[in-house]
Backbone as CSV, one residue per row, in Angstrom:
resi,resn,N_x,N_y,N_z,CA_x,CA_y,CA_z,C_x,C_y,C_z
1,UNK,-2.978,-3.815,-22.041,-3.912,-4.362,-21.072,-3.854,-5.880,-21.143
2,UNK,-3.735,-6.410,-20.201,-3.503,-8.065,-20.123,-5.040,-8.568,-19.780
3,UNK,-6.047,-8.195,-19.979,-7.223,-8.919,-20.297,-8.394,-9.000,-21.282
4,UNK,-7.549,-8.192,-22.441,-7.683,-8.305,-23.903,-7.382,-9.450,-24.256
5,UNK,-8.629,-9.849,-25.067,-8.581,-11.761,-25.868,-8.611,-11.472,-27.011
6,UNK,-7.881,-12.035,-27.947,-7.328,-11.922,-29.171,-8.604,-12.409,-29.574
7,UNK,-8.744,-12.205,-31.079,-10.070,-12.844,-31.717,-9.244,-13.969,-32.743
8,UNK,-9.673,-14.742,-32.669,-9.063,-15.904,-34.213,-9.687,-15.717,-35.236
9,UNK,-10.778,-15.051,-35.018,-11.540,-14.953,-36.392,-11.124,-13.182,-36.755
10,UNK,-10.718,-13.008,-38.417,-9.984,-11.710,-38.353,-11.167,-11.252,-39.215
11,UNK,-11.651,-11.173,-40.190,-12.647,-10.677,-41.266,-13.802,-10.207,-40.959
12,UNK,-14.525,-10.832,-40.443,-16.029,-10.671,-40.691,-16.581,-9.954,-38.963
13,UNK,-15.588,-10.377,-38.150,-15.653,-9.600,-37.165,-14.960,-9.066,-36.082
14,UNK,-14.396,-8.234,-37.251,-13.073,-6.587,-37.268,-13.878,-5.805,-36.271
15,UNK,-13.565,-5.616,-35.126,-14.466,-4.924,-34.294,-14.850,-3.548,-35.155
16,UNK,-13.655,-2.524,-36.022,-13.651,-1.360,-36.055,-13.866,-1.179,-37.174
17,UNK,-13.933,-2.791,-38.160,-14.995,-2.308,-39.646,-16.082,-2.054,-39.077
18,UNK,-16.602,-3.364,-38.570,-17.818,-3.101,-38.056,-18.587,-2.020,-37.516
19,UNK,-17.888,-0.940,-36.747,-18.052,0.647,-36.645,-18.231,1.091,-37.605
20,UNK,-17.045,1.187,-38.024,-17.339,1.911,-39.717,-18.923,1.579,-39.954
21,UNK,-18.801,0.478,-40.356,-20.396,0.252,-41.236,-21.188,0.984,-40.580
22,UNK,-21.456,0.502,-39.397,-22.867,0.783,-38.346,-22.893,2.163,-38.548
23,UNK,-21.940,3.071,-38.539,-21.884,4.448,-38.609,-22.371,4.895,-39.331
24,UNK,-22.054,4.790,-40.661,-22.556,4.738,-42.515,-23.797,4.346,-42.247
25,UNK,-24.330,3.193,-41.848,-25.719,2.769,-42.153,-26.840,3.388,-41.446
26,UNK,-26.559,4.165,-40.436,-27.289,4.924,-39.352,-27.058,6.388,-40.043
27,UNK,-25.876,6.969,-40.494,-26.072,8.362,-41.199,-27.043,7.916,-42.226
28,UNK,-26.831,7.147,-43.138,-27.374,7.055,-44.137,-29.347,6.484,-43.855
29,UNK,-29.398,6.406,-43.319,-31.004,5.552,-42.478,-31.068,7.287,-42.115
30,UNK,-30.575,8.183,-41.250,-30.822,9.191,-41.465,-31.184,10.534,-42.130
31,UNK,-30.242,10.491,-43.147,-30.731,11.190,-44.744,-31.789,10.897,-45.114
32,UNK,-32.106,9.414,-45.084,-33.089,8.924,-45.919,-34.705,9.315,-45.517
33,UNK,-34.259,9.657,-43.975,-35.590,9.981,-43.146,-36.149,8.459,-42.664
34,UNK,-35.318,7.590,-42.447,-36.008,6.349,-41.991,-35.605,6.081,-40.577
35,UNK,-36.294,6.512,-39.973,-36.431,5.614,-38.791,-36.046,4.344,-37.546
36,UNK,-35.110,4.071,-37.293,-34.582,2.726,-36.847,-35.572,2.466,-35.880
37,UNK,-35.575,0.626,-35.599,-36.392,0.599,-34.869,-35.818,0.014,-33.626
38,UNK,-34.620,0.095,-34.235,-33.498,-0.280,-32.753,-32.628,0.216,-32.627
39,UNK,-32.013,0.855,-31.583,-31.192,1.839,-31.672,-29.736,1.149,-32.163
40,UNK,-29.272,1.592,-33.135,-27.603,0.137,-33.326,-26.685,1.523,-32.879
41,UNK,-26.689,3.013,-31.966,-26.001,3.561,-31.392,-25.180,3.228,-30.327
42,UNK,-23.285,3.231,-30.441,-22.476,2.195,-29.716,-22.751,3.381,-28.310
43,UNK,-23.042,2.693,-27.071,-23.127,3.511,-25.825,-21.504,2.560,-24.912
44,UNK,-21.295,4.119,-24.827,-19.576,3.890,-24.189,-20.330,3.853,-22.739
45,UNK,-19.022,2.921,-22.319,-19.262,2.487,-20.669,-19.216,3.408,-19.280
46,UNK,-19.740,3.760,-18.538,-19.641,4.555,-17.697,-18.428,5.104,-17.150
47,UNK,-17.825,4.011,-16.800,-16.390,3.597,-16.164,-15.647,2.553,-16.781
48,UNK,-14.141,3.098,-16.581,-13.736,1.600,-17.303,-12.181,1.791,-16.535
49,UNK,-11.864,0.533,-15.505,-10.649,0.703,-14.668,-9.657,-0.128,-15.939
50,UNK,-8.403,0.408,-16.025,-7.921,0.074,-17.074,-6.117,0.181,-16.613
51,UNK,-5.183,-0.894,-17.025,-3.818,-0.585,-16.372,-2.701,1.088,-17.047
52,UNK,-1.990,1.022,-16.424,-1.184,2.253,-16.359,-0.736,2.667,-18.110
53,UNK,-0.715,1.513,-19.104,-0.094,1.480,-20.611,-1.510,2.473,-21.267
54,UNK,-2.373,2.677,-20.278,-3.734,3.804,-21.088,-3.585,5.073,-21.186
55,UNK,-2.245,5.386,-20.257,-2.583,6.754,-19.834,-2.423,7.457,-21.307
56,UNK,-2.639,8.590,-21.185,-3.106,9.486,-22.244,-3.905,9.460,-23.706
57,UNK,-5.318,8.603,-22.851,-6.341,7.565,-23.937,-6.922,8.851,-25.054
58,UNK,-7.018,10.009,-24.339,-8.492,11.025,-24.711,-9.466,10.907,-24.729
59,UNK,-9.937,10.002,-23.966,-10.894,8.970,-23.750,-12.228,10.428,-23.072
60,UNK,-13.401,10.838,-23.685,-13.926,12.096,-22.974,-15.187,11.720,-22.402
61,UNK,-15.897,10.793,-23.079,-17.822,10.363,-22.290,-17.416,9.369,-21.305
62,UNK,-16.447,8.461,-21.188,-15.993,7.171,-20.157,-14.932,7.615,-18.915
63,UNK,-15.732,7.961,-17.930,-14.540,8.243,-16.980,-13.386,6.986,-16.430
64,UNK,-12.512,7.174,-16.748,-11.251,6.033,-16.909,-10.427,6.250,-15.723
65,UNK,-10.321,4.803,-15.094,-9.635,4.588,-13.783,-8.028,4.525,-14.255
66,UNK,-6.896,4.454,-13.817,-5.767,3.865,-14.424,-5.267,3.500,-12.762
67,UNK,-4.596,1.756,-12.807,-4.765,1.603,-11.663,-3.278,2.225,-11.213
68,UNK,-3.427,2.185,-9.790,-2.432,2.688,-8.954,-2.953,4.405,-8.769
69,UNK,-3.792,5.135,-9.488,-4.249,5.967,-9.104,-4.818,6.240,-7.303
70,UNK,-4.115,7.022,-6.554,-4.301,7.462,-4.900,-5.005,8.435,-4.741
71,UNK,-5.299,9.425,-5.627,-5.969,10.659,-5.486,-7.687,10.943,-5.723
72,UNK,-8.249,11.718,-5.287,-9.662,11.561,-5.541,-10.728,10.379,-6.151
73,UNK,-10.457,9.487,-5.337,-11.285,7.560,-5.492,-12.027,7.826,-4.020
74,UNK,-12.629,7.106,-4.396,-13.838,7.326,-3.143,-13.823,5.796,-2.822
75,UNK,-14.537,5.707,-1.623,-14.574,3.816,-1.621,-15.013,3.220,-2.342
76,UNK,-16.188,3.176,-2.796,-16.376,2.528,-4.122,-16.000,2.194,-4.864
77,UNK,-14.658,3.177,-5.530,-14.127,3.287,-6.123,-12.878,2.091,-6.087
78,UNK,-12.520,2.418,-4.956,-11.074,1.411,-4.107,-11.628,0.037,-4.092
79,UNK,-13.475,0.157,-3.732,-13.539,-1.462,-3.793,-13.404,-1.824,-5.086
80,UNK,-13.480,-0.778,-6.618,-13.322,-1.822,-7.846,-12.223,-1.959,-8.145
81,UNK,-11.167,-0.787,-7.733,-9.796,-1.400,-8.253,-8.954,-2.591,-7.475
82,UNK,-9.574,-2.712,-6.026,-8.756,-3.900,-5.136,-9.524,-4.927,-5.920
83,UNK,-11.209,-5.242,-6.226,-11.507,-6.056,-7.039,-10.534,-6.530,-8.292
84,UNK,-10.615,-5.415,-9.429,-9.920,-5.986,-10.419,-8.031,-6.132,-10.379
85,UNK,-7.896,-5.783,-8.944,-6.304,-6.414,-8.854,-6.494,-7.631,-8.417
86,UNK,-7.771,-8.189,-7.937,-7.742,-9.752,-7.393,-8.044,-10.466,-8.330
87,UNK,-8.918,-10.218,-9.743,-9.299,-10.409,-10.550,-7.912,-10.972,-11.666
88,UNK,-7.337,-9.706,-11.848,-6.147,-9.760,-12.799,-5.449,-10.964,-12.847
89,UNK,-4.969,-11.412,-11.504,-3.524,-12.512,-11.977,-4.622,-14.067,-12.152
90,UNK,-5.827,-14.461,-11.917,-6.523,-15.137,-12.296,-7.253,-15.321,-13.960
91,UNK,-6.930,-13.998,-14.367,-7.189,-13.742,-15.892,-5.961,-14.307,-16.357
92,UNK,-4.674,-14.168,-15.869,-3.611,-14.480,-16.401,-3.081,-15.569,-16.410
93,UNK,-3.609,-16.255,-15.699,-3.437,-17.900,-15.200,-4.042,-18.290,-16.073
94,UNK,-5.439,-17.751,-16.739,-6.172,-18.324,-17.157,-5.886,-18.154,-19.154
95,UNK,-4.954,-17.561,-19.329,-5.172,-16.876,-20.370,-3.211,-18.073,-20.731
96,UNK,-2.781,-17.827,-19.695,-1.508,-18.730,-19.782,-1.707,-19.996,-20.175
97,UNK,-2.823,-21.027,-19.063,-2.868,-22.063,-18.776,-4.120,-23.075,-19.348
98,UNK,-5.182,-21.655,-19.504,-6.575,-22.816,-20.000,-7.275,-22.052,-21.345
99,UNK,-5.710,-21.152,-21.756,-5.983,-20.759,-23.666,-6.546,-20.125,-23.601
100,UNK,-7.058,-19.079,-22.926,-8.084,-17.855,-22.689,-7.478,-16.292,-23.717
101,UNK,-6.178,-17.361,-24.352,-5.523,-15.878,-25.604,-6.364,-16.421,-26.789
102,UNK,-6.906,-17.039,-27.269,-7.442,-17.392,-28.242,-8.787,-17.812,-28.482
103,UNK,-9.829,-17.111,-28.928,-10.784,-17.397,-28.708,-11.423,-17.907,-29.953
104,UNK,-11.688,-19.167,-30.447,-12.325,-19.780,-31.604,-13.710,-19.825,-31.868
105,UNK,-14.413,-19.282,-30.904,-15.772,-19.123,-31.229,-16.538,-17.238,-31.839
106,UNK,-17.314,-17.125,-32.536,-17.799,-16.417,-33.199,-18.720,-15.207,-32.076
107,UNK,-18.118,-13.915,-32.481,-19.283,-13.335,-32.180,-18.940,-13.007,-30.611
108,UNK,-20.025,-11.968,-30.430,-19.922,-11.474,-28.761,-20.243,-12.603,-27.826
109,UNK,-21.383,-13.116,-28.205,-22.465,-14.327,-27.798,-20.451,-15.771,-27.212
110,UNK,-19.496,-15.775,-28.665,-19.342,-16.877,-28.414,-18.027,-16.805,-27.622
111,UNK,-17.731,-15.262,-27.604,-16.841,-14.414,-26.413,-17.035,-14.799,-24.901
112,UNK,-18.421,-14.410,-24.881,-18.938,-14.820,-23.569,-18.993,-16.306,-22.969
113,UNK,-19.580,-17.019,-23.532,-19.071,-18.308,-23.926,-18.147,-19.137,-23.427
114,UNK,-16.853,-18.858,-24.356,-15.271,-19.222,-23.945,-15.204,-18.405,-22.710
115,UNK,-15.368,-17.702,-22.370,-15.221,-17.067,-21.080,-15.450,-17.816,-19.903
116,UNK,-16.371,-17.787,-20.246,-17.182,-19.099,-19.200,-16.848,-20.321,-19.074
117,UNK,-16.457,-20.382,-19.785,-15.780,-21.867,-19.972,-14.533,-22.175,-19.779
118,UNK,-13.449,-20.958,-19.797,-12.333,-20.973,-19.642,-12.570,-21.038,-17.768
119,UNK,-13.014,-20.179,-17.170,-13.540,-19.894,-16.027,-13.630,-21.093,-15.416
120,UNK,-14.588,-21.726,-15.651,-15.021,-23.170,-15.202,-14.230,-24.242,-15.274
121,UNK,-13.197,-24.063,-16.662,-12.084,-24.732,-16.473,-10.807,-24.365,-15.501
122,UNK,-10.828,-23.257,-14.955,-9.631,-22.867,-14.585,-9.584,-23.166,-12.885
123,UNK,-11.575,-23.180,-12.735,-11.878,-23.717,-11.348,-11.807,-25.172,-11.167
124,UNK,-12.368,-25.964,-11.854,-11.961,-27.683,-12.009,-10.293,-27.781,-11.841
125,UNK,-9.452,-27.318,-12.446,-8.212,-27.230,-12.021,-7.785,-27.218,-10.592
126,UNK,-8.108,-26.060,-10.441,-7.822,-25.595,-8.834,-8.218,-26.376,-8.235
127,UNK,-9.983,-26.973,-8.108,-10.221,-27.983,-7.230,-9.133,-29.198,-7.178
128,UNK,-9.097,-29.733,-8.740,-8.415,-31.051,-8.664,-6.953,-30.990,-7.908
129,UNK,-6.106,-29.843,-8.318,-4.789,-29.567,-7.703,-5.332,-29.690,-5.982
130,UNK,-6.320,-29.293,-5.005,-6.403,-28.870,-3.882,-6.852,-31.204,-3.571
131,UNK,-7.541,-31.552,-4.472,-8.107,-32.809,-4.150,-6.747,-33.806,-4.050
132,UNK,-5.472,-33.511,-5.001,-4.062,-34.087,-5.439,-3.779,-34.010,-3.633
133,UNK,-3.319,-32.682,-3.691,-2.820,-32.178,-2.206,-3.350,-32.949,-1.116
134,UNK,-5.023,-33.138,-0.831,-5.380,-33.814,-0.351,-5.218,-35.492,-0.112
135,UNK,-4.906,-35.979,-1.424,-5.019,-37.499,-1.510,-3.514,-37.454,-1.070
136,UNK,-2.637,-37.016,-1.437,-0.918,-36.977,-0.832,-1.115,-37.069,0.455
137,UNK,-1.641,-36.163,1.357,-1.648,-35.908,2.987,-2.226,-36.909,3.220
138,UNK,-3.412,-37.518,2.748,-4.212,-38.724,3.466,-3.275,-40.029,3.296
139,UNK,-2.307,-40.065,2.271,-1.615,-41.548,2.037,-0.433,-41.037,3.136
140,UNK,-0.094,-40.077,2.838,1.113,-39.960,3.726,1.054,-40.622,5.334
141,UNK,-0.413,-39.974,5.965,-0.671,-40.134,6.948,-0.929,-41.726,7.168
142,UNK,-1.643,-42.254,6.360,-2.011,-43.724,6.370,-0.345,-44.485,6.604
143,UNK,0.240,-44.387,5.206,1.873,-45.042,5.619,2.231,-44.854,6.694
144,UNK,2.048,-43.788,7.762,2.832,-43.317,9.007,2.254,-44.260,9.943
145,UNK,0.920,-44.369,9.536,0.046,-44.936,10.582,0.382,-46.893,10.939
146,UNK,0.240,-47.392,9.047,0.897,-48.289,9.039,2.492,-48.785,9.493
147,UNK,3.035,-47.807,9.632,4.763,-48.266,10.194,4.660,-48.061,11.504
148,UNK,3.956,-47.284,12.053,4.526,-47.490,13.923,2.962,-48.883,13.850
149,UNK,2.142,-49.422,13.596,1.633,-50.308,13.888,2.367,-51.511,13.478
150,UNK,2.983,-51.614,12.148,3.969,-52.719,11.877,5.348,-52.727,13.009
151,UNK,5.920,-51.623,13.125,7.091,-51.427,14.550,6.601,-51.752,15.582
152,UNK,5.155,-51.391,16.526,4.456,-52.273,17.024,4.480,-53.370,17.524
153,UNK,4.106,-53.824,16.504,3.849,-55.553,16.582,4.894,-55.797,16.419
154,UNK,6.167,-56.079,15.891,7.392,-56.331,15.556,8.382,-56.314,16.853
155,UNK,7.849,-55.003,17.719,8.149,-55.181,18.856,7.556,-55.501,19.945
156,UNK,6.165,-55.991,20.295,5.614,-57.525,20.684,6.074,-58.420,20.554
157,UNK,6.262,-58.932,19.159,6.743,-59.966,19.125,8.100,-60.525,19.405
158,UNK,9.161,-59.204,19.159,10.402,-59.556,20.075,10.331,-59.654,21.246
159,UNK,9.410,-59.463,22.130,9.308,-59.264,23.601,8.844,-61.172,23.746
160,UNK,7.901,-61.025,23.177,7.503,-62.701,23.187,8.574,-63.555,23.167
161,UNK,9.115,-63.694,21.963,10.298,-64.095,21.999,10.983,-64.303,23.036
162,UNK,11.503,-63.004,23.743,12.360,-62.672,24.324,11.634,-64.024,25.645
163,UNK,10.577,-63.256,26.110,10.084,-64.303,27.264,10.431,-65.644,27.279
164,UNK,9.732,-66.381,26.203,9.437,-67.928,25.646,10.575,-68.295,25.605
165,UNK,12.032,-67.637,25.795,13.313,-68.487,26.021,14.114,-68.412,27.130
Protein backbone atom coordinates (compact mmCIF):
# COMPACT_ATOMS: atom_id res chain seq x y z
CA UNK A 1 0.00 0.00 0.00
CA UNK A 2 1.63 3.34 -0.97
CA UNK A 3 0.02 5.38 1.83
CA UNK A 4 1.63 3.66 4.66
CA UNK A 5 4.16 6.17 6.65
CA UNK A 6 7.00 4.57 8.03
CA UNK A 7 7.45 5.40 11.77
CA UNK A 8 11.19 6.66 12.76
CA UNK A 9 10.58 5.95 16.06
CA UNK A 10 10.96 1.88 16.31
CA UNK A 11 10.64 0.88 20.25
CA UNK A 12 8.31 2.36 22.29
CA UNK A 13 5.80 2.66 19.59
CA UNK A 14 5.76 -0.89 17.81
CA UNK A 15 2.24 -0.64 16.77
CA UNK A 16 1.89 -4.64 17.42
CA UNK A 17 3.81 -4.70 20.87
CA UNK A 18 1.61 -2.38 21.80
CA UNK A 19 -1.39 -4.92 21.01
CA UNK A 20 0.24 -7.43 22.63
CA UNK A 21 0.27 -5.47 25.88
CA UNK A 22 -3.23 -3.89 25.66
CA UNK A 23 -4.45 -7.46 25.15
CA UNK A 24 -2.60 -8.95 28.34
CA UNK A 25 -3.62 -5.97 30.37
CA UNK A 26 -7.40 -6.13 29.57
CA UNK A 27 -7.39 -10.20 29.99
CA UNK A 28 -5.66 -9.73 32.96
CA UNK A 29 -7.99 -6.48 34.42
CA UNK A 30 -10.45 -9.24 33.60
CA UNK A 31 -9.45 -12.21 35.82
CA UNK A 32 -8.90 -9.87 38.32
CA UNK A 33 -12.62 -8.77 38.21
CA UNK A 34 -11.64 -5.10 37.70
CA UNK A 35 -13.45 -3.10 35.78
CA UNK A 36 -12.02 -0.60 33.09
CA UNK A 37 -13.15 2.62 33.02
CA UNK A 38 -12.29 3.10 29.46
CA UNK A 39 -12.74 0.86 27.06
CA UNK A 40 -8.72 0.33 25.60
CA UNK A 41 -10.80 -2.42 23.12
CA UNK A 42 -9.04 -1.94 19.41
CA UNK A 43 -12.50 -1.32 17.20
CA UNK A 44 -11.63 -2.34 13.50
CA UNK A 45 -12.86 0.07 10.83
CA UNK A 46 -16.00 -0.40 9.06
CA UNK A 47 -14.53 -0.21 5.65
CA UNK A 48 -11.22 0.05 4.51
CA UNK A 49 -10.55 0.67 0.45
CA UNK A 50 -7.15 -0.73 0.15
CA UNK A 51 -4.84 -1.44 -3.30
CA UNK A 52 -4.82 -4.81 -5.20
CA UNK A 53 -1.17 -6.19 -3.04
CA UNK A 54 -4.24 -6.98 -0.08
CA UNK A 55 -5.91 -9.43 -1.76
CA UNK A 56 -6.20 -12.46 0.30
CA UNK A 57 -6.02 -10.28 3.80
CA UNK A 58 -8.65 -12.70 5.90
CA UNK A 59 -9.54 -9.70 6.96
CA UNK A 60 -13.46 -10.92 8.63
CA UNK A 61 -15.22 -7.74 10.96
CA UNK A 62 -13.76 -4.91 8.14
CA UNK A 63 -15.43 -5.15 4.90
CA UNK A 64 -12.38 -4.47 2.47
CA UNK A 65 -12.58 -2.66 -0.87
CA UNK A 66 -9.54 -3.73 -3.22
CA UNK A 67 -9.44 -1.14 -5.87
CA UNK A 68 -10.32 -1.89 -9.42
CA UNK A 69 -13.03 -4.04 -7.99
CA UNK A 70 -16.43 -3.68 -10.85
CA UNK A 71 -18.75 -5.99 -9.23
CA UNK A 72 -21.36 -5.40 -6.52
CA UNK A 73 -20.20 -1.39 -5.40
CA UNK A 74 -23.00 0.65 -5.19
CA UNK A 75 -22.49 4.48 -5.73
CA UNK A 76 -21.33 5.28 -2.70
CA UNK A 77 -19.20 3.04 -2.94
CA UNK A 78 -17.65 4.26 -6.55
CA UNK A 79 -17.75 7.73 -5.00
CA UNK A 80 -14.95 6.40 -2.35
CA UNK A 81 -12.86 4.58 -4.61
CA UNK A 82 -12.83 7.50 -7.53
CA UNK A 83 -12.12 9.62 -4.24
CA UNK A 84 -9.16 7.68 -3.05
CA UNK A 85 -7.78 7.29 -6.74
CA UNK A 86 -7.74 11.21 -6.73
CA UNK A 87 -6.36 11.14 -3.43
CA UNK A 88 -3.49 8.56 -4.14
CA UNK A 89 -1.00 10.22 -6.62
CA UNK A 90 -1.15 13.44 -4.25
CA UNK A 91 -0.08 11.13 -1.27
CA UNK A 92 2.71 10.23 -3.50
CA UNK A 93 3.90 13.52 -4.48
CA UNK A 94 3.73 14.15 -1.15
CA UNK A 95 5.51 11.32 0.36
CA UNK A 96 8.27 11.75 -2.70
CA UNK A 97 8.64 15.46 -2.43
CA UNK A 98 7.63 17.01 1.09
CA UNK A 99 9.12 13.65 3.21
CA UNK A 100 5.75 12.35 4.06
CA UNK A 101 7.98 8.61 4.24
CA UNK A 102 9.28 9.60 7.45
CA UNK A 103 7.62 10.67 10.18
CA UNK A 104 9.76 12.15 13.28
CA UNK A 105 7.17 13.02 15.52
CA UNK A 106 5.75 10.74 18.36
CA UNK A 107 2.62 9.07 18.74
CA UNK A 108 -0.84 9.04 16.84
CA UNK A 109 -1.40 12.77 17.99
CA UNK A 110 2.16 13.53 16.15
CA UNK A 111 1.08 11.28 12.98
CA UNK A 112 -1.66 13.49 12.52
CA UNK A 113 0.34 16.35 12.84
CA UNK A 114 3.05 15.70 10.11
CA UNK A 115 0.18 14.95 8.10
CA UNK A 116 -1.03 18.12 8.21
CA UNK A 117 1.73 19.65 7.71
CA UNK A 118 3.07 17.73 5.00
CA UNK A 119 -0.43 18.65 3.38
CA UNK A 120 -0.05 22.29 3.86
CA UNK A 121 3.28 22.03 2.61
CA UNK A 122 2.56 20.26 -0.46
CA UNK A 123 -0.28 23.05 -1.08
CA UNK A 124 2.19 26.18 -0.58
CA UNK A 125 4.14 24.40 -3.28
CA UNK A 126 1.55 24.09 -5.76
CA UNK A 127 0.44 27.62 -5.15
CA UNK A 128 4.00 28.99 -5.47
CA UNK A 129 4.74 26.75 -8.75
CA UNK A 130 1.09 28.22 -10.23
CA UNK A 131 2.36 32.09 -8.83
CA UNK A 132 6.19 31.17 -10.86
CA UNK A 133 3.92 30.33 -13.99
CA UNK A 134 2.16 33.37 -13.43
CA UNK A 135 5.04 35.91 -12.91
CA UNK A 136 6.74 34.20 -16.34
CA UNK A 137 3.41 35.03 -18.45
CA UNK A 138 3.12 38.55 -16.94
CA UNK A 139 7.02 39.43 -17.84
CA UNK A 140 6.73 37.71 -20.97
CA UNK A 141 3.81 39.75 -21.92
CA UNK A 142 5.29 43.07 -20.57
CA UNK A 143 8.72 42.45 -22.86
CA UNK A 144 6.29 41.93 -25.89
CA UNK A 145 4.56 44.94 -24.97
CA UNK A 146 7.79 46.87 -24.54
CA UNK A 147 9.33 45.85 -28.13
CA UNK A 148 6.49 46.71 -30.53
CA UNK A 149 6.33 50.15 -28.43
CA UNK A 150 10.21 50.56 -28.74
CA UNK A 151 9.71 49.32 -32.84
CA UNK A 152 7.10 51.96 -32.65
CA UNK A 153 8.77 54.79 -31.93
CA UNK A 154 11.88 53.74 -33.78
CA UNK A 155 9.69 53.75 -36.60
CA UNK A 156 8.34 57.37 -36.05
CA UNK A 157 11.25 58.42 -35.80
CA UNK A 158 12.59 57.08 -39.09
CA UNK A 159 9.64 58.58 -40.74
CA UNK A 160 10.67 62.00 -39.17
CA UNK A 161 13.77 61.69 -40.37
CA UNK A 162 12.79 60.60 -43.46
CA UNK A 163 10.53 63.95 -43.86
CA UNK A 164 13.08 66.64 -42.29
CA UNK A 165 15.41 65.82 -45.35
Amino acid sequence: DTTVMEKNIAYPTDARLYEKARAKLVALAQEAGITLRQTIARKAPALAVVDRGYRGHGVEKTKVLISGTKRGLTPKIKKLLRRRSAIEPEIGHMKSDGRLARCPLKRLRGDAIFAVLCGCGHNIRKILRYLRSLFVYLLAAFITVMQLTTDKAAGNHASYSAAAA
